[in-house]
C-alpha positions, 0 to 999 in steps of 0.5 A: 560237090567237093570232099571237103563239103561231103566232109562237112556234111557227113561230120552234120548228118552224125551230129543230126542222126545224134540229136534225132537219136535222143528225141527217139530214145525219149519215145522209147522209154515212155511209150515203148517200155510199158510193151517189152516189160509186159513181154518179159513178165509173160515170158517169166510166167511161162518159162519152164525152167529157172532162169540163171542171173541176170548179167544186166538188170532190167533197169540198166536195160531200159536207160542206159542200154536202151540209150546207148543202142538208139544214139549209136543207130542214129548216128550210123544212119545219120552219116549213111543218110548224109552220104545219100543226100549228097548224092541226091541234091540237085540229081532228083529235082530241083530241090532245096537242100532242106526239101532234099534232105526231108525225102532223103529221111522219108526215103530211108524211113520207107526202105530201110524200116517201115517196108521190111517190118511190113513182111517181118514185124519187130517183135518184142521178148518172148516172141519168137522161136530162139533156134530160128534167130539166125534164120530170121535175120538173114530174111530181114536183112535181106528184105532191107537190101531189096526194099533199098535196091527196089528203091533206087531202081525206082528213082532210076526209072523215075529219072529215066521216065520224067523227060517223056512223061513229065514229073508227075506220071513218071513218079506215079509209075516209079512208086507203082513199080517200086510198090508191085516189085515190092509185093511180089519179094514179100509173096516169096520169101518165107513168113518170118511169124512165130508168137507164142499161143497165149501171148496177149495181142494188145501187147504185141500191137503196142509194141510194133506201134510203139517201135514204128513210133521210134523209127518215125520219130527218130527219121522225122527229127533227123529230116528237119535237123540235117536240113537246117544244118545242110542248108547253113553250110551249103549257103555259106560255101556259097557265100565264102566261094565268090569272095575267095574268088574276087579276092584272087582277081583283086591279087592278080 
């Protein structure tokens, strides 16, 4: 794949993480917002000192500031994701440029979110202890890169397996192996849990169903987007290729 398609297809993937991103925002303000409200009023109940000013009101956060930090995440991961489809199509199966873009959406869906939430639960304000946020980061994202690693040694062995085994059993065995490696990261690593006594468990469970809600949604959206629009601008440098070509050997 030449880097003037790579362009193209990275500068698609931004526009289509753009548009997954606003479908994603809509699910967040109605169904994730009740959640994080209730949060912030059990923190304001429980708080044993007075809080200072707010520097960006509640309203400002939940429209303008929630919007912004969705579009901009699913424009990161729709050009990260764009790249890893270039990489992936024709290397993974003979799969179209919209199968290959759906499993390169499930793919980041499953590694980079829905693995590491596993181990370490989103959790929505007045949820976790502020003198261990550092701490709790780094073991997030350290869960992120080994659930992305595992995943592409995965598919290496998959690889690897398919011509002995054939398709099928070598998949079973790469997402057994994946799933095993997986399990033994989250035994060791530390527990990253730390609710508050008192904070009510329904609103908890609807805000981690409400943030696997978002992600789902804003990966779905994105798989079906970048399909249609990999799929346009690879059939057209199709097309266009054996013209230019006859057009040469006309010349010549």
């Amino acid at each position: 794949m030449d880097s003037v398609t790579v362009r193209t297809l990275l500068v698609r993937g931004m526009l289509a993480g753009l548009g997954a991103g606003v479908l994603a925002f809509v699910f967040a303000y109605l169904v994730g917002e009740g959640p994080v409200d209730a949060a912030i009023a059990f923190e304001e109940a429980n708080a044993h000192h007075e809080g200072g000013e707010e520097l960006v009101s509640r309203s400002v956060q939940s429209t303008a500031g929630l919007a912004t930090g969705v579009l901009v995440f699913g424009v990161a991961i729709g050009g990260i994701a764009a790249l890893a489809f270039c990489f992936a199509l024709g290397r993974i199966g003979r799969f179209g440029a919209r199968a290959t873009a759906a499993l390169t959406a499930l793919a980041g869906f499953l590694t980079v979110y829905l693995v590491p939430i596993l181990k370490y639960p989103a959790n929505p304000p007045a949820v976790g202890n502020p003198d261990t946020l550092d701490k709790r980061t780094i073991l997030y994202f350290l869960m992120i890169t080994l659930s992305v690693l595992l995943g592409i040694a995965a598919v290496l062995l998959g690889r690897r397996l398919a011509p002995a085994w054939g398709n099928w059993n070598a998949s079973i065995a790469a997402g057994v192996a994946f799933v095993a490696l997986v399990a033994v990261a989250m035994v060791f690593l530390p527990s990253g849990e730390n609710v508050p006594q008192g904070f009510p468990a329904g609103d908890l469970w609807e805000f981690r169903l409400a943030s696997i809600g978002v992600q789902a949604v804003l990966w779905a959206a994105f798989g079906l987007l970048f399909g249609y629009l990999a799929e346009r601008a690879l059939t057209r440098k199709a097309v266009t290729a054996p013209s230019a070509g006859a057009g040469v050997r006309a010349v010549s």
